[in-house]
Every structure is written in C-alpha cells, then in structure tokens.
C-alpha positions as CSV (number, residue, x, y, z in Angstrom):
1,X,0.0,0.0,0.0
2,X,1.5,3.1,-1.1
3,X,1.0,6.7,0.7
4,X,-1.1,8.1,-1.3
5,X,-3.4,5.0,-0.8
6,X,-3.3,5.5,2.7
7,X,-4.1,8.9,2.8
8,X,-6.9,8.2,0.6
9,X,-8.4,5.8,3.0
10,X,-7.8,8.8,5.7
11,X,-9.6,11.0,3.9
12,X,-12.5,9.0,3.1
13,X,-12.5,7.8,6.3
14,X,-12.6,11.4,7.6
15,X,-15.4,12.7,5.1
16,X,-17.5,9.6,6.5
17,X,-17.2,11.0,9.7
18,X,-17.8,14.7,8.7
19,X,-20.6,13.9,7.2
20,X,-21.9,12.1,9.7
21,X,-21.4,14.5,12.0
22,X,-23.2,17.0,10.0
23,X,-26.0,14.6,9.3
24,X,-26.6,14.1,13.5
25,X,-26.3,18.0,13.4
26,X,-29.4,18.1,11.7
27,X,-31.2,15.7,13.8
28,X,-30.5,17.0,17.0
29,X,-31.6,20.7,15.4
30,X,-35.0,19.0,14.3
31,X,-35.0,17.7,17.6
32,X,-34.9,20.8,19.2
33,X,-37.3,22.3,17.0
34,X,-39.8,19.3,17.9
35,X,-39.6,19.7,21.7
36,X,-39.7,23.5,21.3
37,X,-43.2,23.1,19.4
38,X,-44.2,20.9,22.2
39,X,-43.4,23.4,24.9
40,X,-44.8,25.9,22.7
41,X,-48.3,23.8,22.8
42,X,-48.0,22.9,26.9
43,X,-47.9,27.1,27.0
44,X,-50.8,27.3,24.8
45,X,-52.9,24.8,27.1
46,X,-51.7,26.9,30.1
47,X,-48.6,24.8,31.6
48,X,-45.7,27.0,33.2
49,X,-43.0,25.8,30.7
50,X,-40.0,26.6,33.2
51,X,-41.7,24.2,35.9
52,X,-42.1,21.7,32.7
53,X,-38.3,22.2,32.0
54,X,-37.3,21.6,35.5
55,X,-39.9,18.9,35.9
56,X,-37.9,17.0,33.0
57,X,-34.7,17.9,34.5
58,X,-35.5,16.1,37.8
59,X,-36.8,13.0,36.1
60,X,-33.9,13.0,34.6
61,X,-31.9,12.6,38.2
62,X,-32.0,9.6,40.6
63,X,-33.7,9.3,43.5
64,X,-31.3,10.0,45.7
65,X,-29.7,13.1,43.7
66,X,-32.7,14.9,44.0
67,X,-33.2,14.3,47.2
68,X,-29.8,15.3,48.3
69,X,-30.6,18.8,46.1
70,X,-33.9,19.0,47.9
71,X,-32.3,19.1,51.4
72,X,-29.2,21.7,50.0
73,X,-31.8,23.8,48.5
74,X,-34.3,23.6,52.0
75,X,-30.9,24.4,53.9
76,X,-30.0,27.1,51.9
77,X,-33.9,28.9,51.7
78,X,-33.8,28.6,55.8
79,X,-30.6,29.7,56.2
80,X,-31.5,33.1,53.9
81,X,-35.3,33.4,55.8
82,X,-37.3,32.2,52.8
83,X,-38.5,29.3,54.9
84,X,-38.8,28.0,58.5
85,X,-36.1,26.9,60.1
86,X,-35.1,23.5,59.5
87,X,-33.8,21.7,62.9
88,X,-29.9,22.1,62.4
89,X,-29.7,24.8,60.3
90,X,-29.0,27.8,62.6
91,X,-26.3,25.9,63.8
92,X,-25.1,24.8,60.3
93,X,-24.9,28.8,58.9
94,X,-24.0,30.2,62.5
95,X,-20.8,31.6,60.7
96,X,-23.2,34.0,58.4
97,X,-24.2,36.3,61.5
C-alpha cells in the first residue's frame, strides 16, 4: 500500500465521519425544533413551561440526587429566611451572622 493509498483511506474515512457528524447535526436541530413546538403547545394549554423544563430535569436525576438537592436547596432557603427553620440549620450557617 502506497501513501497516497493511505491517505486516501484517511480521507474517506474522515469525510465519512464529517458527514456524519453533519447529518446528526441536523437531527439533534429538528429535535430541538420538535420539543420547542411541544413546549410551545403545553404554554398554549396553560402549563408554566420553566416548571415543565425543571420537571424534565428532575426526572432525569436519581432518587437520591434529587433528594440530596432537595435538602441543599431547603438548607440554603432557611438559612436566607425564605423558609422556617429547619432543625440544624442555625447551627449549620451560625458563621453568616
């Protein structure tokens, strides 16, 4: 096999995978296009699309993830006032006074 063969097979190879690329591109754009006409409809019929978009985003986590992010973000809102106190956290934040 020569050089030139080989860099022939390299660049096929390589356009292969270009185009490829560029094909997935265009699927992951329609995609996006699909599921923004679905949020679009979900807003039409009244749903808050940003709970929607977090909704997905938690069903997207374990169990045990989003419960872990549930407690940081509890700890956090009754640290700042937004919330009652959780038992613990005045001692947790006592630094912040």
């Amino acid at each position: 096999m020569s050089n030139d063969d080989v860099q022939g097979i390299a660049a096929a190879q390589l356009k292969s995978i270009v185009e490829r690329i560029e094909r997935l591109e265009e699927e992951k754009k329609a995609i996006a296009d699909d599921i923004k006409d679905v949020y679009g409809e979900a807003k039409a019929n009244g749903f808050d699309t940003k709970v929607l978009r977090t909704i997905i985003r938690l069903r997207k986590q374990d169990a045990s993830e989003r419960e872990e992010q549930d407690a940081i973000l509890d700890l956090y809102k009754a640290a700042l006032g937004m919330v009652a106190a959780v038992t613990g956290v005045t001692a947790s934040f006592s630094y912040l006074a």
